[in-house]
C-alpha positions as CSV (number, residue, x, y, z in Angstrom):
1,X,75.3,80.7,178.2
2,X,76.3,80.7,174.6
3,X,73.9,79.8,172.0
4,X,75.1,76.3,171.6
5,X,73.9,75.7,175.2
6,X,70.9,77.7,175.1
7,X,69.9,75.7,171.9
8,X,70.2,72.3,173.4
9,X,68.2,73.3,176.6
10,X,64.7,71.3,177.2
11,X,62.4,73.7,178.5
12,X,60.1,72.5,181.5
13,X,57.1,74.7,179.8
14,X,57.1,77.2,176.8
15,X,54.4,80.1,177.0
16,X,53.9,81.6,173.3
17,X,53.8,85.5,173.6
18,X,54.1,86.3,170.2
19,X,51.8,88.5,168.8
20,X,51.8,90.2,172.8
21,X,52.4,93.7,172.9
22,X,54.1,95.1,176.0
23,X,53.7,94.2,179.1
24,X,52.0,91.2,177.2
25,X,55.1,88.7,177.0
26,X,56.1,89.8,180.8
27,X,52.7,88.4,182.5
28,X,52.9,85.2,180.7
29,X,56.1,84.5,181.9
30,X,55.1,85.7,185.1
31,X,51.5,83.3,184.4
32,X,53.8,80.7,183.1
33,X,56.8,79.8,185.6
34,X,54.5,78.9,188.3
35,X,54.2,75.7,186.2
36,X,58.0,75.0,186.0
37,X,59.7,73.4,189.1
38,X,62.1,74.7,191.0
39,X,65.2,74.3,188.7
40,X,63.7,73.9,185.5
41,X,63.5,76.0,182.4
42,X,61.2,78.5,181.2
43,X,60.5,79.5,177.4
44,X,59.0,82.7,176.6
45,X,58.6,83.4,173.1
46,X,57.9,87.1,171.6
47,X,58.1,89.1,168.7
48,X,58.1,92.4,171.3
49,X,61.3,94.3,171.0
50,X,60.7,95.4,174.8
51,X,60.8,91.5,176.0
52,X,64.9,91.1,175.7
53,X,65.4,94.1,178.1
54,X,62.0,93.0,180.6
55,X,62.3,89.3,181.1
56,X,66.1,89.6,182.8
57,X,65.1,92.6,184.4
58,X,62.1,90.6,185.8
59,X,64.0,87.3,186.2
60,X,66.4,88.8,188.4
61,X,64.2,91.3,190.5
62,X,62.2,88.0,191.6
63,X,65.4,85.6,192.3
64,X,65.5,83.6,189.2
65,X,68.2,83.0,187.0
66,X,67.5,84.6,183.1
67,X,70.1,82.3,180.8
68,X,70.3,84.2,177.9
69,X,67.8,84.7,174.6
70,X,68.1,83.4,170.8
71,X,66.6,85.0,167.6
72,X,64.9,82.3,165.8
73,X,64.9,82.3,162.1
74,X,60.9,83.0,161.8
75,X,61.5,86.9,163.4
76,X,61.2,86.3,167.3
77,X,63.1,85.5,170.2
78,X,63.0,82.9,172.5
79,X,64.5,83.6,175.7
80,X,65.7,81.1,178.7
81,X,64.9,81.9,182.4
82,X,65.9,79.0,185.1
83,X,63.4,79.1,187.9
84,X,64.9,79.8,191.7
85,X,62.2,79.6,193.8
């Protein structure tokens, strides 16, 4: 997705990592998308470095779908996995 699209998603839930060191940002997600249906949208945000490479990795090891990340403005990423199952 390009950032246009990524920035007009609505996320189903949003789990704040920031602060997290690694694997910190990795087991919300992993906390967090059993709260988003099958379908919808998962936010992580994180200031970790290590979350752009983990979270696709993840995403796509466990059958979801990771959409792509944006770097906010305030120095952390948000990134964008659709959940598959």
């Amino acid at each position: 997705m390009d950032t246009m699209e990524l920035t007009s998603l609505e996320a189903a839930k949003m789990v704040d990592a920031r602060g997290s060191a690694c694997p910190g940002p990795l087991l919300e997600a992993k906390k967090g998308i059993g709260g988003v249906p099958v379908g919808g949208i998962l936010e992580i945000r994180s200031n970790d470095p290590g979350t752009r490479s983990d979270i696709p990795i993840w995403a796509n090891k466990v059958g979801h779908e990771f959409l792509g990340a944006l770097e906010a403005d305030e120095g952390y990423d948000r990134l964008f996995v659709k959940r598959g199952k």
